[in-house]
C-alpha positions in Angstrom: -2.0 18.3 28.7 -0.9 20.9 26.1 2.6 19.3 25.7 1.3 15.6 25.6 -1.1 16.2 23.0 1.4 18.5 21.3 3.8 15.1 21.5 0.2 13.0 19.9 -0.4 15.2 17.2 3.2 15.5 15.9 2.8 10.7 15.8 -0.5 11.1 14.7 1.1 12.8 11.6 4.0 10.6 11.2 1.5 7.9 10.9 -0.7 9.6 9.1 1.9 9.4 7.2 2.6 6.0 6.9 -1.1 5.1 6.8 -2.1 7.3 3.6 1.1 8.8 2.1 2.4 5.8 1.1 -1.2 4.8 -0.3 -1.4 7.9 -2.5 2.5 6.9 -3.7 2.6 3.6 -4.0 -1.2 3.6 -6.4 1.0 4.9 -9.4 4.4 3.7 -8.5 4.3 1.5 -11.7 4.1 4.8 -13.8 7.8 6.8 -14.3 6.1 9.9 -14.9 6.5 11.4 -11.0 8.9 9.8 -9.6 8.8 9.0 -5.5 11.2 11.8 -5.1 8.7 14.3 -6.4 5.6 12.4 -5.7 6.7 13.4 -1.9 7.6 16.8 -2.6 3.9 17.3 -4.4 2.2 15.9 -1.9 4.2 17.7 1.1 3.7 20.9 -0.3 0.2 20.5 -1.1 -0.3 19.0 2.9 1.7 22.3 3.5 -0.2 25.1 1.4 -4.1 23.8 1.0 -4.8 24.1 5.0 -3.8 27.5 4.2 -6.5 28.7 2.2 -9.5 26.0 3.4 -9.4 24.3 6.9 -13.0 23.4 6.9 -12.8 19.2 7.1 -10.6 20.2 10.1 -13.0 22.6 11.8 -15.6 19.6 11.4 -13.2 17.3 13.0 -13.1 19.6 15.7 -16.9 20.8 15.9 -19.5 19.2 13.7 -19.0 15.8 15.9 -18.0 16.9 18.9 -17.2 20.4 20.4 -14.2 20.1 21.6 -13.2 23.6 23.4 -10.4 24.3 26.3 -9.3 21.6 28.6 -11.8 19.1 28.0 -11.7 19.4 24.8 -7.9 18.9 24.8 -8.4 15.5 27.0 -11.1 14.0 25.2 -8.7 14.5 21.8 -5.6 13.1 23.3 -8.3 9.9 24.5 -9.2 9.8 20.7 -6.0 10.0 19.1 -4.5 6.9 21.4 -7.7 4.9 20.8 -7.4 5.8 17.0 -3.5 4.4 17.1 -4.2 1.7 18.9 -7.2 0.0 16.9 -5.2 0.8 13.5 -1.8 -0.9 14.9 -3.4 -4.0 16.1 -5.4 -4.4 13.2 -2.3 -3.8 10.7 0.2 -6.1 12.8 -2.7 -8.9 12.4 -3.1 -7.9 8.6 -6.0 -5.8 8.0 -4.8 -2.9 6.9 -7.6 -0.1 7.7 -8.5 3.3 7.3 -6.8 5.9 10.0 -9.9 8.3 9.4 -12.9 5.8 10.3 -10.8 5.8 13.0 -10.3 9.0 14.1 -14.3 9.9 13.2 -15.1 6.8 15.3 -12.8 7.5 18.3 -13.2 12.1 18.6 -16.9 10.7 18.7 -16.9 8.1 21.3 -14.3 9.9 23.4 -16.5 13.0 23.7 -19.8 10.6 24.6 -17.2 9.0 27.4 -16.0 12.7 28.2 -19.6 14.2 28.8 -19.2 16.5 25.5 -22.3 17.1 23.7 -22.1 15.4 20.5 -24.1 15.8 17.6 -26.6 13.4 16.3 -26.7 15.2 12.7 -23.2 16.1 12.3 -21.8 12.5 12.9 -24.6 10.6 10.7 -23.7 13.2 7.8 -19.8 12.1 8.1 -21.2 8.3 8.5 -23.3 8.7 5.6 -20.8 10.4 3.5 -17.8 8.3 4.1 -19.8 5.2 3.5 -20.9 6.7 0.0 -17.3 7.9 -0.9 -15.5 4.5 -1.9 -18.5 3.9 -4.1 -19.0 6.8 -5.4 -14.7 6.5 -6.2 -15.2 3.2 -7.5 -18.1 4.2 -10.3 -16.3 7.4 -11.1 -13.2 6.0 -11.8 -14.8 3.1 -14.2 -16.0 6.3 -15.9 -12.7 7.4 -16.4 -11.0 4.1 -17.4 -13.4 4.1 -19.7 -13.0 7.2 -21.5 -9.0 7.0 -21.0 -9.5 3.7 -23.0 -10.8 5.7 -25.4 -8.7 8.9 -25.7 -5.5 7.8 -24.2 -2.0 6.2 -25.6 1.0 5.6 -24.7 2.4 8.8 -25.1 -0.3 11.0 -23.6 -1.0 8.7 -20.3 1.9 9.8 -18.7 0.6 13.4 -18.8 -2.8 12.2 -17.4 -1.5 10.4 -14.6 0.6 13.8 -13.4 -2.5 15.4 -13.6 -4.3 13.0 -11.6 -1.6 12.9 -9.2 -1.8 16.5 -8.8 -5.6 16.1 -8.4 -5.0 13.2 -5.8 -2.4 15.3 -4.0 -4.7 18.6 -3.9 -8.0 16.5 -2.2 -5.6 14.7 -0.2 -4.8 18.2 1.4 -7.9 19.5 1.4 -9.9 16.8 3.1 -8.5 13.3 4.6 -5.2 15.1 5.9 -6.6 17.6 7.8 -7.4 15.0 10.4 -3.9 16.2 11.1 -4.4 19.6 11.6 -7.4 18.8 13.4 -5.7 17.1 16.3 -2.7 20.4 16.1 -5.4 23.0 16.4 -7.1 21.6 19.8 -3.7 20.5 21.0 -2.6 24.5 20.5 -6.2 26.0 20.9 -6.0 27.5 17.2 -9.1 29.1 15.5 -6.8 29.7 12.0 -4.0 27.4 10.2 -0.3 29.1 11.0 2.2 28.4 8.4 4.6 26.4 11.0 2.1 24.6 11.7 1.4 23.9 8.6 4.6 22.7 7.7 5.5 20.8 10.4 2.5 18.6 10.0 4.0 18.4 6.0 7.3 17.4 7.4 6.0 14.6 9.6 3.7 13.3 7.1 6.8 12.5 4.7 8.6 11.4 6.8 6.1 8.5 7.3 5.1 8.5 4.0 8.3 7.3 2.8 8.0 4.5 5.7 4.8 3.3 4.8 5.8 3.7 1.0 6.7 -0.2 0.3 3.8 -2.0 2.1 0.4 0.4 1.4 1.9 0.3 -2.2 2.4 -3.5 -2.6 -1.4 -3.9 -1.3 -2.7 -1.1 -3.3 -1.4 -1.8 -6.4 -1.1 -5.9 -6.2 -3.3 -7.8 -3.7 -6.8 -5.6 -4.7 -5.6 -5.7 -8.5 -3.2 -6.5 -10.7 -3.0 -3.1 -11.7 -2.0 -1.9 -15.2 -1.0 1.8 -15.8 -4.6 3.0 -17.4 -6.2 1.2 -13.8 -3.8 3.5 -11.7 -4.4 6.7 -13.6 -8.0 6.0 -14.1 -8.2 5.3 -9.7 -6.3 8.6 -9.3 -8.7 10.8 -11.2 -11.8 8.8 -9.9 -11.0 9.0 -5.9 -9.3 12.8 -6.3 -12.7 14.2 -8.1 -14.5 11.9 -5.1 -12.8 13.2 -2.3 -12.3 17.0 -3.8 -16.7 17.0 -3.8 -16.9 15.8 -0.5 -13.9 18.6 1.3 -16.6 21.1 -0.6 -19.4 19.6 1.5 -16.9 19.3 4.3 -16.9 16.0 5.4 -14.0 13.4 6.1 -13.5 11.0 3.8 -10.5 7.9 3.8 -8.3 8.9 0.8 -7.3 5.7 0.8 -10.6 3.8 0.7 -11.3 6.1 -2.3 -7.9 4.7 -3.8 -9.0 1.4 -3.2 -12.8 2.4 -4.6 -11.3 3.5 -7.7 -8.8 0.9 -8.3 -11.7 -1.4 -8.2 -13.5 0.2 -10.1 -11.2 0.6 -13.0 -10.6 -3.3 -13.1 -14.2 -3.8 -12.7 -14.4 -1.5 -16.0 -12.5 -3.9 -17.5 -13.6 -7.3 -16.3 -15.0 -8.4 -12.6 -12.6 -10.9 -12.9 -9.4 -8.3 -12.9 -10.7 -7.7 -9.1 -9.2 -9.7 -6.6 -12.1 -10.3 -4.7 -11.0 -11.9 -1.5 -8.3 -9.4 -0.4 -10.4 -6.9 -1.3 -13.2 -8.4 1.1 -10.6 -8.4 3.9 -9.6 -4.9 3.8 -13.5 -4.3 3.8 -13.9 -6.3 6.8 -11.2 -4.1 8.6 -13.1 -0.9 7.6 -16.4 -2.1 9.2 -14.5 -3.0 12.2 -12.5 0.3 12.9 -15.3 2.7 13.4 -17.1 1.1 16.2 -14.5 -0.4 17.7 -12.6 3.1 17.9 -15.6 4.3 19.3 -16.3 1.8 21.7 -12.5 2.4 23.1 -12.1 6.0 23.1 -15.6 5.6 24.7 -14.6 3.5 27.7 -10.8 5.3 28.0 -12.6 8.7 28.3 -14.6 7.4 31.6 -12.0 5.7 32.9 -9.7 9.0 32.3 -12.9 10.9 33.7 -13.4 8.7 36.9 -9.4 8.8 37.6 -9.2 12.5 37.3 -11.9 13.8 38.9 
């Protein structure tokens, strides 16, 4: 079980990856000031170093749901990361493109209900609540920001304020949504601290399916939610990296890239509702509210079926 969920966690990252990497790229791909080239190297290194110093979104992945210890605990993880996979590829090949953390929080939680694991009550309406809050909480920050950047930015300083929010976006990126990652590496290896291979290989993956997933989560980001402008995509990289930063300091999971899509909202909406495009943005909505039940619902049943087979 070690090695197959060894084999998991190292696809989980690659589309992890593809999932949120190219998300956090593609949002300012408009802007020359990073470049793709570095954009990956930021991020990498951040995905690489931050687990280092705080791992606490991945110890609630791994306790504050679920308590997922020894060879149970390995099982039910391997039932939530194929349940996770699955609902997020069927939904993306029939267009919906979703989050891969609803799914993850939806599936660790069903699987250990299916499993027999106790599962906390508290702990998973806390990550519910939270991650419900966080792409509005992204959106009005970041229609905050496009406001005061409409203000106190030109041409020639924006450039500097989109590295910085970059940077920003990069840092929560590590610090919260990515350690979903690490999460799945640490029961796979029965880890109670982050080791720096570790660390790195989950970096490694992860840009390796960032740069696949580069060209589509940018093209929806950045064009069917909003025909975004530079000021929108500097103004949604501040708002959802100050969103998701607060919410790895109360250590819950949030979707980096339904903050992204919060903030990009919200920027246009700063400008004029009718900036937002309205429909797509509905229909990646719509895929949200489906992942987390339906990941829950199928980890649920896989873990009794794995349960009745195996024992």
């Amino acid at each position: 079980m070690t090695t197959v969920l060894v084999a998991l966690a190292c696809v989980f990252a690659v589309v992890s990856g593809i999932n949120d990497g190219g998300a956090l790229l593609g949002t300012g791909l408009k802007l020359p000031s990073v470049r793709p080239l570095v954009g990956l190297l930021m991020l990498m290194v951040a995905v690489a170093v931050v687990p280092l110093i705080t791992s606490q979104v991945a110890v609630t992945f791994t306790t504050r749901l679920t308590v997922l210890r020894g060879a149970d605990g390995q099982i039910a993880m391997a039932v939530a990361v194929v349940s996770a996979l699955v609902v997020v590829t069927v939904l993306s090949a029939r267009g919906q493109p979703t989050s891969l953390t609803l799914a993850i929080v939806g599936a660790v939680t069903g699987a250990g209900l299916g499993w027999g694991l106790p599962v906390s009550l508290g702990g998973v309406v806390f990550v519910l609540a939270v991650g419900l809050a966080a792409p509005f909480v992204g959106a009005l920050v970041s229609s905050v920001v496009s406001r005061v950047l409409t203000r106190v930015a030109t041409s020639t300083t924006l450039p500097g304020w989109h590295r910085g929010g970059f940077a920003l976006q990069c840092l929560a990126y590590a610090a919260n949504d990515g350690q979903k990652m690490l999460a799945v590496f640490m029961i796979a290896l029965s880890l109670s601290g982050v080791p720096a291979g570790v660390s790195v290989l989950i970096a490694v993956l992860f840009g390796i399916g960032a740069v696949y997933g580069l060209p589509r989560a940018g093209r929806t980001l950045s064009r069917e939610i909003l025909a975004s402008r530079h000021l929108h995509a500097v103004s949604a990289e501040v708002g959802s990296g100050l969103t998701v930063l607060g919410c790895a300091a109360a250590g819950a999971p949030v979707s980096m890239t339904q903050s992204i899509a919060g903030g990009l909202i919200g920027a246009g909406m700063a400008e004029s509702m009718r900036r937002v495009r309205w429909p797509a943005a509905t229909k990646i909505v719509m895929a949200w509210t489906l992942t987390l039940p339906v990941s829950g619902l199928l980890a649920a049943v896989a873990a009794l079926a794995v349960k009745g087979v195996t024992t």
